[in-house]
Every structure is written in structure tokens, then in C-alpha cells.
Biopython code that builds the backbone (N, CA, C, O; Angstrom):
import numpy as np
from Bio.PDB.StructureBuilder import StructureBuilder

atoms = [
    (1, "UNK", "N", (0.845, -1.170, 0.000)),
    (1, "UNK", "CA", (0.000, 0.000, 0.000)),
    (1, "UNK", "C", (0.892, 1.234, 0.000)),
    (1, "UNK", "O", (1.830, 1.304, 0.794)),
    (2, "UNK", "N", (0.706, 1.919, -0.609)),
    (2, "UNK", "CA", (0.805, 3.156, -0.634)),
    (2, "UNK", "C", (0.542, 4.840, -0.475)),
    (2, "UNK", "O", (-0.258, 5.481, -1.156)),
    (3, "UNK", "N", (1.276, 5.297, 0.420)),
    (3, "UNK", "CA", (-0.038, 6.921, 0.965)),
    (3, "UNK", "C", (1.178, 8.082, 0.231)),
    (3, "UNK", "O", (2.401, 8.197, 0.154)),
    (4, "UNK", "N", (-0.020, 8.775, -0.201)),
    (4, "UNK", "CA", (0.033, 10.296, -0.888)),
    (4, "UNK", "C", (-0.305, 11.120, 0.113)),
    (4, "UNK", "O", (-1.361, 11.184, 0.741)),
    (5, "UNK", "N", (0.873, 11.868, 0.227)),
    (5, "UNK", "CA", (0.420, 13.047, 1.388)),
    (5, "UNK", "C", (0.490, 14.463, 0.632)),
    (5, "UNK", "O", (0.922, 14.097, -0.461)),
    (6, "UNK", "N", (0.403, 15.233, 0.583)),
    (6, "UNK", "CA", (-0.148, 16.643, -0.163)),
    (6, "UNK", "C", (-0.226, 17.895, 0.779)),
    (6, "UNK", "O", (-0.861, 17.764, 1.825)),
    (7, "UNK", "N", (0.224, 18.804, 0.565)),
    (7, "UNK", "CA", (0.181, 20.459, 1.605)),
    (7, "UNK", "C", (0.071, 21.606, 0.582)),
    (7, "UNK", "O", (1.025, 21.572, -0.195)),
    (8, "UNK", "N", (-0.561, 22.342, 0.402)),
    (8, "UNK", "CA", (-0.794, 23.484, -0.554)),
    (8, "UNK", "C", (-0.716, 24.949, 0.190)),
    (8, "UNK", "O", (-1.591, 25.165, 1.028)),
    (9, "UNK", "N", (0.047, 25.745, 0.001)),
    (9, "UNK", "CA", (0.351, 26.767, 0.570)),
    (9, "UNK", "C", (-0.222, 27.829, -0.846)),
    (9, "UNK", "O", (0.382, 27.733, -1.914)),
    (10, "UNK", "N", (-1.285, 28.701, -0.724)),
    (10, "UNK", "CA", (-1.715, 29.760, -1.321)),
    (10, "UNK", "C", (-1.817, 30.507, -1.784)),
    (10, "UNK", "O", (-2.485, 31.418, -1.295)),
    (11, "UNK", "N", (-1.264, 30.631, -2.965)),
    (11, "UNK", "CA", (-1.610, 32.043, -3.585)),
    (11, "UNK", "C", (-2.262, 33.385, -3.271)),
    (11, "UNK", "O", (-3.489, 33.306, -3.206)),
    (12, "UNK", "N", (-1.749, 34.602, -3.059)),
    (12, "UNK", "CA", (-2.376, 35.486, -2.673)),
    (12, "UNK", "C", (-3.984, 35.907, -3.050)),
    (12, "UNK", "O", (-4.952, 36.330, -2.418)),
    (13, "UNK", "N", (-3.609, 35.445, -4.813)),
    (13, "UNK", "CA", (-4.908, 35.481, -5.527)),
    (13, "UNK", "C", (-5.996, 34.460, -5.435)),
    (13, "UNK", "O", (-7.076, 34.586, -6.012)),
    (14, "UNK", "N", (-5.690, 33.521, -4.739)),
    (14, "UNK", "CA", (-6.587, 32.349, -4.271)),
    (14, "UNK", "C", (-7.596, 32.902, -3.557)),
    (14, "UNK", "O", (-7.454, 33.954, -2.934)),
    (15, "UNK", "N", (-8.793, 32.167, -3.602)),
    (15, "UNK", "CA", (-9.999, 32.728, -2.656)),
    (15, "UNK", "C", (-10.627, 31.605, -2.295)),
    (15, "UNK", "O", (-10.452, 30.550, -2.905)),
    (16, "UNK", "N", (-11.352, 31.710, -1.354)),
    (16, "UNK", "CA", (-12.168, 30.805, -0.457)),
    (16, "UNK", "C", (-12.705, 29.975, -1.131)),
    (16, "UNK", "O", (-12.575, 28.816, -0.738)),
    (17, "UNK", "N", (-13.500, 30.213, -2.375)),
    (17, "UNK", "CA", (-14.394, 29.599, -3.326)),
    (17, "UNK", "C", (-13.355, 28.463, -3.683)),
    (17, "UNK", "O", (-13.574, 27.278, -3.434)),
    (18, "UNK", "N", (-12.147, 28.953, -4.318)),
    (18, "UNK", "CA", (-10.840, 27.813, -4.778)),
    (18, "UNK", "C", (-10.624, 27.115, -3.690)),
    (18, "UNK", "O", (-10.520, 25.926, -3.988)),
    (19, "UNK", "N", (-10.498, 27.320, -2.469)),
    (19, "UNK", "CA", (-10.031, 26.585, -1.774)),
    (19, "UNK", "C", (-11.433, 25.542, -1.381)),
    (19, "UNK", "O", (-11.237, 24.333, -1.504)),
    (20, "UNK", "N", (-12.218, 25.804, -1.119)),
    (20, "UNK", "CA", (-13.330, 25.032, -1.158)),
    (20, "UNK", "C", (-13.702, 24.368, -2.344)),
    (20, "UNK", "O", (-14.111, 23.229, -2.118)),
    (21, "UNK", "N", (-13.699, 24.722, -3.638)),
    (21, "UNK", "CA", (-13.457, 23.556, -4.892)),
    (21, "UNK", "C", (-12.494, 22.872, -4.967)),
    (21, "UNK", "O", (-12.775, 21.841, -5.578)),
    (22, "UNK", "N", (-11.162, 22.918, -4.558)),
    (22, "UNK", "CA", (-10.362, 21.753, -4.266)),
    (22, "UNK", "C", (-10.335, 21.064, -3.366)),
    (22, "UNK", "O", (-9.902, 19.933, -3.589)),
    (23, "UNK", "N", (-10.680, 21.324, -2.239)),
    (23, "UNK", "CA", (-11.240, 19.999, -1.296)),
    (23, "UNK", "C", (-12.331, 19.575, -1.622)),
    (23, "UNK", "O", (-12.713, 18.674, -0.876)),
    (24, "UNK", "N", (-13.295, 19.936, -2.752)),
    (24, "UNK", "CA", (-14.544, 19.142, -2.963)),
    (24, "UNK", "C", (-14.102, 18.161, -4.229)),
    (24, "UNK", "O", (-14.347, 16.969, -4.044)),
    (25, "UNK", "N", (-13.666, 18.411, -5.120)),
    (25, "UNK", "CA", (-12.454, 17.830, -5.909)),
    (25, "UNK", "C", (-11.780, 16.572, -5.315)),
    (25, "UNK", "O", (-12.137, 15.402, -5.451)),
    (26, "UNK", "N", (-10.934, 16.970, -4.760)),
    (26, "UNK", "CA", (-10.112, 16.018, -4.263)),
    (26, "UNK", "C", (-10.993, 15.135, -3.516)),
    (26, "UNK", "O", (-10.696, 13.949, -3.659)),
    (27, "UNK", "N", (-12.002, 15.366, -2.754)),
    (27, "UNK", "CA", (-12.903, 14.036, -2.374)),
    (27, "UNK", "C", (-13.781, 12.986, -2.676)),
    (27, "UNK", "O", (-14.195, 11.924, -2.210)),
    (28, "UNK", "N", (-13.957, 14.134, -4.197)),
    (28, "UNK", "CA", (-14.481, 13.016, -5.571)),
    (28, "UNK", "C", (-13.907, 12.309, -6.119)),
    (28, "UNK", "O", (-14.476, 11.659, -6.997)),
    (29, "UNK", "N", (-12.319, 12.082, -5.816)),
    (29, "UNK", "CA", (-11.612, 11.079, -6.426)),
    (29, "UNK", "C", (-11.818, 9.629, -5.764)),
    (29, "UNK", "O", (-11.681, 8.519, -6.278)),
    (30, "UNK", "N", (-12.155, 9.958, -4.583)),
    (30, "UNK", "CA", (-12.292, 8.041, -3.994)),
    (30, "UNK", "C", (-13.945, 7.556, -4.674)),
    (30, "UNK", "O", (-15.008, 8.148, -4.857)),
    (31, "UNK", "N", (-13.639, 6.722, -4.808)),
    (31, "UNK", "CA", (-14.675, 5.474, -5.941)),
    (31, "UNK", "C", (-14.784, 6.232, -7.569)),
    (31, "UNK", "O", (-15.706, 6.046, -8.363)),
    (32, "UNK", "N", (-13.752, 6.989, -7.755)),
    (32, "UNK", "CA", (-13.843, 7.488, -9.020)),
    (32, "UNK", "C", (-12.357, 6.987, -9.516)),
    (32, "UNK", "O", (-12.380, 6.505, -10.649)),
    (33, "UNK", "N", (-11.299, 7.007, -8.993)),
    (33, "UNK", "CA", (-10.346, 6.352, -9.342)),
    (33, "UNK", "C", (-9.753, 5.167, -8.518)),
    (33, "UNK", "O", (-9.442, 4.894, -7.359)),
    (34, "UNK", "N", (-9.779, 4.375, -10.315)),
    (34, "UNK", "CA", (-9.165, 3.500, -9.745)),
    (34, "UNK", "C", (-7.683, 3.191, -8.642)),
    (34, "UNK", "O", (-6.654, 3.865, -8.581)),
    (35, "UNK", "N", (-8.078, 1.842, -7.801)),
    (35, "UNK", "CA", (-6.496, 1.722, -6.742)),
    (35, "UNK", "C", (-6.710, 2.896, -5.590)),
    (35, "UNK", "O", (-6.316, 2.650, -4.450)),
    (36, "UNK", "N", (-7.223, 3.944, -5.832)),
    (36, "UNK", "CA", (-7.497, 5.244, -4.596)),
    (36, "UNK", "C", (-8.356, 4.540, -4.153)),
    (36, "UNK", "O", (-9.304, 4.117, -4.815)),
    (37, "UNK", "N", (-8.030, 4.184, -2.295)),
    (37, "UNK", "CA", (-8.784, 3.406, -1.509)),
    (37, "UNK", "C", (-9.057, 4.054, -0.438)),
    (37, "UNK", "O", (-9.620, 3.396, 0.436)),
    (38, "UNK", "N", (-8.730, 5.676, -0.115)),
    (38, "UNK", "CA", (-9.087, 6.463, 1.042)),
    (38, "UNK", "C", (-8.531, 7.828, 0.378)),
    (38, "UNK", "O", (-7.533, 8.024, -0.316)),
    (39, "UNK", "N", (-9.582, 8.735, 0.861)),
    (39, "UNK", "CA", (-9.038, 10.473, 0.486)),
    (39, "UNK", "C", (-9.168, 10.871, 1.930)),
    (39, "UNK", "O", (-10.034, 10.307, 2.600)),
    (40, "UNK", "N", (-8.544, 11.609, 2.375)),
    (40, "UNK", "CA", (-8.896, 12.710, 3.585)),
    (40, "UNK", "C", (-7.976, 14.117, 3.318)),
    (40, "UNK", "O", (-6.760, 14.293, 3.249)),
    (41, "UNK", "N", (-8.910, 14.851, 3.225)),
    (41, "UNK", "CA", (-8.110, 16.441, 2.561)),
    (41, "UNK", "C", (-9.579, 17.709, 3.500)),
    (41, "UNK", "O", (-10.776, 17.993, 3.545)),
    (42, "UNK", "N", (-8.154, 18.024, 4.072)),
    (42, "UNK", "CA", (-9.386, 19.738, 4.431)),
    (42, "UNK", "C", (-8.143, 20.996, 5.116)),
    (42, "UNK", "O", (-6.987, 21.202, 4.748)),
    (43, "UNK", "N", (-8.677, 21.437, 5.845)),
    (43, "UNK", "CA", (-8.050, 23.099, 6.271)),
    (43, "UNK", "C", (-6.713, 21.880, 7.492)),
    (43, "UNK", "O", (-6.932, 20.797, 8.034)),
    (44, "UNK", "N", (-5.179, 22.938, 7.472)),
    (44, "UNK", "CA", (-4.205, 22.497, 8.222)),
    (44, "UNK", "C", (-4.802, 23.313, 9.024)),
    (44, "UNK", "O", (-5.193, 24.431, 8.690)),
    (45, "UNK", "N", (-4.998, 22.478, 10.919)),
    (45, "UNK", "CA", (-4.975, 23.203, 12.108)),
    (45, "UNK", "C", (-3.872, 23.118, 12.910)),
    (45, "UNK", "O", (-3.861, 23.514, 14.075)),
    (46, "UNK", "N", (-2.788, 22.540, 12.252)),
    (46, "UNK", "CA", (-1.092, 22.627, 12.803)),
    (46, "UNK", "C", (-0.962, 24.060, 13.689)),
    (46, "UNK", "O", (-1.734, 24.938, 13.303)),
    (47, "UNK", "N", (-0.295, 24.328, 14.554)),
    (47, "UNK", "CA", (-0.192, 25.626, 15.044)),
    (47, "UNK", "C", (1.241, 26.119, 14.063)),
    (47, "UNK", "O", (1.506, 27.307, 13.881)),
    (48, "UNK", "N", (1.996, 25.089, 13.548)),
    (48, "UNK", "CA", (3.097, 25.372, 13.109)),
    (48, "UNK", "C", (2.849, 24.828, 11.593)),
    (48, "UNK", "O", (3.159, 23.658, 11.369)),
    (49, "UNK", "N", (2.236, 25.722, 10.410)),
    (49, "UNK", "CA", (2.211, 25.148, 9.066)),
    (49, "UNK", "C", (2.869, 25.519, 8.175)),
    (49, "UNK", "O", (2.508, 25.095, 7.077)),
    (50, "UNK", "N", (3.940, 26.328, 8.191)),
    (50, "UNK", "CA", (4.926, 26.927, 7.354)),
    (50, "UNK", "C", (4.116, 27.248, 6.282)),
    (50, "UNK", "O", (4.496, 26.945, 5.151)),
    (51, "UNK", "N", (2.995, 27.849, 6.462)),
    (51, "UNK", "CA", (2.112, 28.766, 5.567)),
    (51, "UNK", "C", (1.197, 27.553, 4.386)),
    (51, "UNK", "O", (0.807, 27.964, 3.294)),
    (52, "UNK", "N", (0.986, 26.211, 4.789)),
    (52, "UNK", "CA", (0.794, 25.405, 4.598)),
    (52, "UNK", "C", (-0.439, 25.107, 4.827)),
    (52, "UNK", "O", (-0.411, 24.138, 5.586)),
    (53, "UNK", "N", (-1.921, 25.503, 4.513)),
    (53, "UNK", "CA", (-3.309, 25.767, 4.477)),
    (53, "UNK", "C", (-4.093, 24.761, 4.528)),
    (53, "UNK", "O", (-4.897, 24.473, 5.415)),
    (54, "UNK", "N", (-3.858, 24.223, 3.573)),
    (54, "UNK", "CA", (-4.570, 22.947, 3.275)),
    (54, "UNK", "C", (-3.969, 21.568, 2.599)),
    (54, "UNK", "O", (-3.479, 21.545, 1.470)),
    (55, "UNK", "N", (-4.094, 20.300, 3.557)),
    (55, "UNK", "CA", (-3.554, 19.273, 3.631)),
    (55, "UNK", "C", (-4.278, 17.633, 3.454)),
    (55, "UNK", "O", (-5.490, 17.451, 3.569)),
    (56, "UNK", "N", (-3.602, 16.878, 3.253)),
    (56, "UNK", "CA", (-4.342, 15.403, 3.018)),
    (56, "UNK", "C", (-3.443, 14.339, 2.539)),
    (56, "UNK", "O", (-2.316, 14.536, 2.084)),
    (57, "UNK", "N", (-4.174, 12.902, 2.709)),
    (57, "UNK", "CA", (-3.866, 12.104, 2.554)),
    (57, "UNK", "C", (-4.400, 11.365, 1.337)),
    (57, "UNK", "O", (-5.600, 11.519, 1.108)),
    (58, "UNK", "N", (-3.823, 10.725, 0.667)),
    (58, "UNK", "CA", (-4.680, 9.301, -0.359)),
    (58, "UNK", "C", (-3.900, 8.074, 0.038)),
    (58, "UNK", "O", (-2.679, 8.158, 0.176)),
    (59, "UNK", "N", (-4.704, 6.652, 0.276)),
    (59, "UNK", "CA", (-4.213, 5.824, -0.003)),
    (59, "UNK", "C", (-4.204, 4.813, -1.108)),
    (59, "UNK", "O", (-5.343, 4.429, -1.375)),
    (60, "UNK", "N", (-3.187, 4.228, -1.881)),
    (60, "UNK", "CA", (-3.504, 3.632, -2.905)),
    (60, "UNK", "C", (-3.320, 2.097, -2.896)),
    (60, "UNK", "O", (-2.472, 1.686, -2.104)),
    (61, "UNK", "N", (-3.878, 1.315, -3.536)),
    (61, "UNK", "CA", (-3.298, 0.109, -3.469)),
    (61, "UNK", "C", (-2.000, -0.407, -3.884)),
    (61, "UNK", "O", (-1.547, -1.386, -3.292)),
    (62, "UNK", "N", (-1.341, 0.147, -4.846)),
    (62, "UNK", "CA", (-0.094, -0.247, -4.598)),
    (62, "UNK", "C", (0.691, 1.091, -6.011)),
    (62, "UNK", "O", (0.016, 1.860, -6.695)),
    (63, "UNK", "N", (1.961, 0.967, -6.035)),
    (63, "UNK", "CA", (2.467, 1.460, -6.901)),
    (63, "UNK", "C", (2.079, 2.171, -8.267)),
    (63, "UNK", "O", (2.186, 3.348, -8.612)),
    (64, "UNK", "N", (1.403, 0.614, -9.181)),
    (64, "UNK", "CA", (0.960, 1.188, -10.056)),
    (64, "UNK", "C", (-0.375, 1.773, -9.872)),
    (64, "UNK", "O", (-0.561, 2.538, -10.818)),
    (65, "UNK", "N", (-1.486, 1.759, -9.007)),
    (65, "UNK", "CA", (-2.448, 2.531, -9.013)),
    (65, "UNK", "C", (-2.030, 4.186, -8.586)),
    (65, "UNK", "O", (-2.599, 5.230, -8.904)),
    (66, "UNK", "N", (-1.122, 4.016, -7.959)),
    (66, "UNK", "CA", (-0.281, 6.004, -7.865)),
    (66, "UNK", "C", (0.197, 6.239, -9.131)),
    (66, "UNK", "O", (0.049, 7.324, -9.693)),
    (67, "UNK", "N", (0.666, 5.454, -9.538)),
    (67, "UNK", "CA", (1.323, 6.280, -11.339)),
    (67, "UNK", "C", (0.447, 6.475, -12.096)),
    (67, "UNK", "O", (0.561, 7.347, -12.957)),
    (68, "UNK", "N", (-1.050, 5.452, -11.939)),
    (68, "UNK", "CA", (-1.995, 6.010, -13.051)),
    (68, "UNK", "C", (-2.768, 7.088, -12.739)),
    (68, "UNK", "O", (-3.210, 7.757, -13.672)),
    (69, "UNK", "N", (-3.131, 7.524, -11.127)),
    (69, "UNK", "CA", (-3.993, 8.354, -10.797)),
    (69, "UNK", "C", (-2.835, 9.643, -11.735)),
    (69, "UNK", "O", (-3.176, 9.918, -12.885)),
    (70, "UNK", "N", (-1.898, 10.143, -11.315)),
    (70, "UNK", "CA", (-1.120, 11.334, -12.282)),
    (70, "UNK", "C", (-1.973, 11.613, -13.414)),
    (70, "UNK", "O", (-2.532, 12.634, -13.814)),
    (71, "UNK", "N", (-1.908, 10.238, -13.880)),
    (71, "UNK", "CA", (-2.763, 10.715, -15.569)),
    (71, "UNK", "C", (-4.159, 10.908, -15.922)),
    (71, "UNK", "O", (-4.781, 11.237, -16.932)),
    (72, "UNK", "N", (-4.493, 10.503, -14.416)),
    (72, "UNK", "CA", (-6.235, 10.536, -14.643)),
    (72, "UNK", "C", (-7.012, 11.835, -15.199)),
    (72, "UNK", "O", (-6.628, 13.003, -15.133)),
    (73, "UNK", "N", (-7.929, 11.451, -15.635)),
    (73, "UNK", "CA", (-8.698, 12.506, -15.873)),
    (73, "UNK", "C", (-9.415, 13.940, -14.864)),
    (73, "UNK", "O", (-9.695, 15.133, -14.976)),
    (74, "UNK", "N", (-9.430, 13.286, -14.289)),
    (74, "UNK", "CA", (-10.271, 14.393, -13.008)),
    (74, "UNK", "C", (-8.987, 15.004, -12.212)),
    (74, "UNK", "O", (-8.950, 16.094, -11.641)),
    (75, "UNK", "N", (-7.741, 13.852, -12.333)),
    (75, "UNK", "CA", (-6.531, 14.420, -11.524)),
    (75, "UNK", "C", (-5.879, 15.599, -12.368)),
    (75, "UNK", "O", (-5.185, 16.476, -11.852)),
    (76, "UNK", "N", (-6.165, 15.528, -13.663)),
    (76, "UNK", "CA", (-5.327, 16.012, -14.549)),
    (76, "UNK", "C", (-6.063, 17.326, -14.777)),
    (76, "UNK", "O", (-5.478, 18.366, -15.081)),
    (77, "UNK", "N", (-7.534, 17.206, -14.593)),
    (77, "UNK", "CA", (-8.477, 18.707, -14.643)),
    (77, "UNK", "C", (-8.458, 19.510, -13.250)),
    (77, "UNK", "O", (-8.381, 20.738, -13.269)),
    (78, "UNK", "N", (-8.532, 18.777, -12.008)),
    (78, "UNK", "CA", (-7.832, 19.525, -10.628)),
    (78, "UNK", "C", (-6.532, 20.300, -11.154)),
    (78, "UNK", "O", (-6.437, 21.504, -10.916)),
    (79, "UNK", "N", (-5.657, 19.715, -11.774)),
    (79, "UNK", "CA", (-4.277, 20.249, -11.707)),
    (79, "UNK", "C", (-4.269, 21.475, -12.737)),
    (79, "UNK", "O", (-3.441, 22.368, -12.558)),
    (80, "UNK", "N", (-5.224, 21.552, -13.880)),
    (80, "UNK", "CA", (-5.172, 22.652, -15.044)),
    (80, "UNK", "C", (-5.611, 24.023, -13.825)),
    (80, "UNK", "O", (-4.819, 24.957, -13.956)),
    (81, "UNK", "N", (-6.373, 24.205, -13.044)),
    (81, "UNK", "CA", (-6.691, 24.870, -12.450)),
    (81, "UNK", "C", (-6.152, 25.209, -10.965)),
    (81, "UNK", "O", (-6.241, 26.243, -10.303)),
    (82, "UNK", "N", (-5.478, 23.789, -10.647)),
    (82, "UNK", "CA", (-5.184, 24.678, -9.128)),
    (82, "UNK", "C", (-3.528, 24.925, -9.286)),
    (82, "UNK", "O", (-2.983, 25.599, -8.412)),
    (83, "UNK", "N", (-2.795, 24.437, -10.290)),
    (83, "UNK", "CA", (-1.180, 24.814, -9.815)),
    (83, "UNK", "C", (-1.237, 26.166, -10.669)),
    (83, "UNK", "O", (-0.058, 26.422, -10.909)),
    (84, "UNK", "N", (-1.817, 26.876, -11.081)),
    (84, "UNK", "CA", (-1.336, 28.313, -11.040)),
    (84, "UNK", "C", (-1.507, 29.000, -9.289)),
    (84, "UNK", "O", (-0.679, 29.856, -8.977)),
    (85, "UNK", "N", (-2.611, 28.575, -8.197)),
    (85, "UNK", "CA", (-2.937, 29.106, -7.007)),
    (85, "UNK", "C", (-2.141, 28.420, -5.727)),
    (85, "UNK", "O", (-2.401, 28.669, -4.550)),
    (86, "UNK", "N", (-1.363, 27.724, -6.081)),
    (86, "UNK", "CA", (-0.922, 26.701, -5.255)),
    (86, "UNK", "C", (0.729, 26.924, -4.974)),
    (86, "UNK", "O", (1.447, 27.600, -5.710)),
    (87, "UNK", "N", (1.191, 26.206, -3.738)),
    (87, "UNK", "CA", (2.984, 25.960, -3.968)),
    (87, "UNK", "C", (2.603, 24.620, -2.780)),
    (87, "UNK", "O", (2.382, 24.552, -1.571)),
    (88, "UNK", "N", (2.674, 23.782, -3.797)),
    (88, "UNK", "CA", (2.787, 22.148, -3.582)),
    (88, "UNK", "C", (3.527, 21.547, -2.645)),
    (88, "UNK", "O", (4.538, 22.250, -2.666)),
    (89, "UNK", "N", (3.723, 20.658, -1.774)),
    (89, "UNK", "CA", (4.529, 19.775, -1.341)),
    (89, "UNK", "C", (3.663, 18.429, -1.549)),
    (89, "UNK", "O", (2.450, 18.272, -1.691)),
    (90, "UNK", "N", (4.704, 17.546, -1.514)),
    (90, "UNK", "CA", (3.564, 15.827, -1.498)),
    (90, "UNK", "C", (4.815, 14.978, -1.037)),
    (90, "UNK", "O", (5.980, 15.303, -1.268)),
    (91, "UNK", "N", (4.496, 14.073, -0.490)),
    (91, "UNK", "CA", (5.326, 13.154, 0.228)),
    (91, "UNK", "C", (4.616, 12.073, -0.511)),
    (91, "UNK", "O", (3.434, 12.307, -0.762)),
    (92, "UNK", "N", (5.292, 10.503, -1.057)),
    (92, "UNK", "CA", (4.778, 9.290, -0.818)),
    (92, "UNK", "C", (5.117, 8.286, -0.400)),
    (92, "UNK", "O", (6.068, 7.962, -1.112)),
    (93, "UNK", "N", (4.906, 7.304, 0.554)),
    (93, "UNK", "CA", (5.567, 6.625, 1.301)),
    (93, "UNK", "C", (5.063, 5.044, 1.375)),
    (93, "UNK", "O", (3.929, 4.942, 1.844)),
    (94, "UNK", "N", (5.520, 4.136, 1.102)),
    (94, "UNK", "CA", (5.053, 2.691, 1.430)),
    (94, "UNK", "C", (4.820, 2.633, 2.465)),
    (94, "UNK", "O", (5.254, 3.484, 3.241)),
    (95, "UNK", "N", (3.820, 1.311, 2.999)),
    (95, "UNK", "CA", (3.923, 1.209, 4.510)),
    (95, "UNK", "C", (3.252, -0.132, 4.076)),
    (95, "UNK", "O", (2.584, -0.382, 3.073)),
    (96, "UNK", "N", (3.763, -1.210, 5.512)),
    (96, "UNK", "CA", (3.734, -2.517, 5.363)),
    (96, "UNK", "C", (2.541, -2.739, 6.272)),
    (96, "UNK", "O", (2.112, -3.877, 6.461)),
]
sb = StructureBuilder()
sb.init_structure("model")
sb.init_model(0)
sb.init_chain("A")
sb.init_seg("    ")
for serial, (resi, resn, name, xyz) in enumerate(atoms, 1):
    if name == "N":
        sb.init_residue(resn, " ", resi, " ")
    sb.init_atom(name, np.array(xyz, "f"), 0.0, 1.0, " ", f" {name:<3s}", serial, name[0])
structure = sb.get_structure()
């Protein structure tokens, strides 16, 4: 198994509306893509977020279901729109 971790730090020009269509987004991906077997994405309440807003997890079933979500369709229409508002981090990590 495999987890996708994700942190989006904000664009000045970003607004509430964006930030609330990408967490509604990103939660339509579980039973829409394949191998994605858990989403959890909403507001960071870290006291310490290095300007780091909004955060989440995916888990996948294994390897190749993370390389295909990249190309997916819905992943690939999230991304036309949010990496101009965004500065990304993502971690992915196996776990046994």
C-alpha cells in the first residue's frame, strides 16, 4: 500500500471559493479512481504550518495505481486549475 500526502500553501490570488473547490475535488476522487482506496483532505490546524493551508492524505493500493492516478482525468483537470494558485509539497511513502 501506498499513501500520498499533499500540503498546498496559497496564492495570494486564491480565494475561499478555490479553496473550497479543491477539497470538494479532491474528495471526488475516492470510488472514481481506480487503486485510490481512502481520500482525507481539508483546512491544516497545525499551530506550526509553514504557511501550509490545506492538507491530506490518499491511499492507494499499490504502486501502479499512484502512477496512473497522475494521468487521470479528473486528476489532470484539478491540476489545469489549481497549480497556477498553489505551492505544492507531497510526500509518498510505502507502509507494510
Amino acid at each position: 500500500m501506498l499513501i500520498h500526502m499533499f500540503a498546498f500553501r496559497w496564492a495570494p490570488q486564491a480565494t475561499a471559493e478555490d479553496r473550497d473547490r479543491a477539497i470538494a475535488e479532491i474528495r471526488r476522487f475516492e470510488g472514481e479512481i481506480p487503486g485510490l482506496i481512502e481520500v482525507q483532505v481539508g483546512e491544516n490546524l497545525a499551530k506550526r504550518t509553514g504557511g501550509y493551508e490545506t492538507g491530506g492524505f490518499m491511499r492507494f493500493s499499490d504502486a501502479s495505481a499512484l502512477e496512473a492516478y497522475g494521468g487521470h482525468p479528473l486528476h489532470v483537470a484539478l491540476l489545469a486549475w489549481l497549480i497556477p494558485l498553489v505551492d505544492p509539497v507531497e510526500v509518498d511513502i510505502e507502509t507494510v
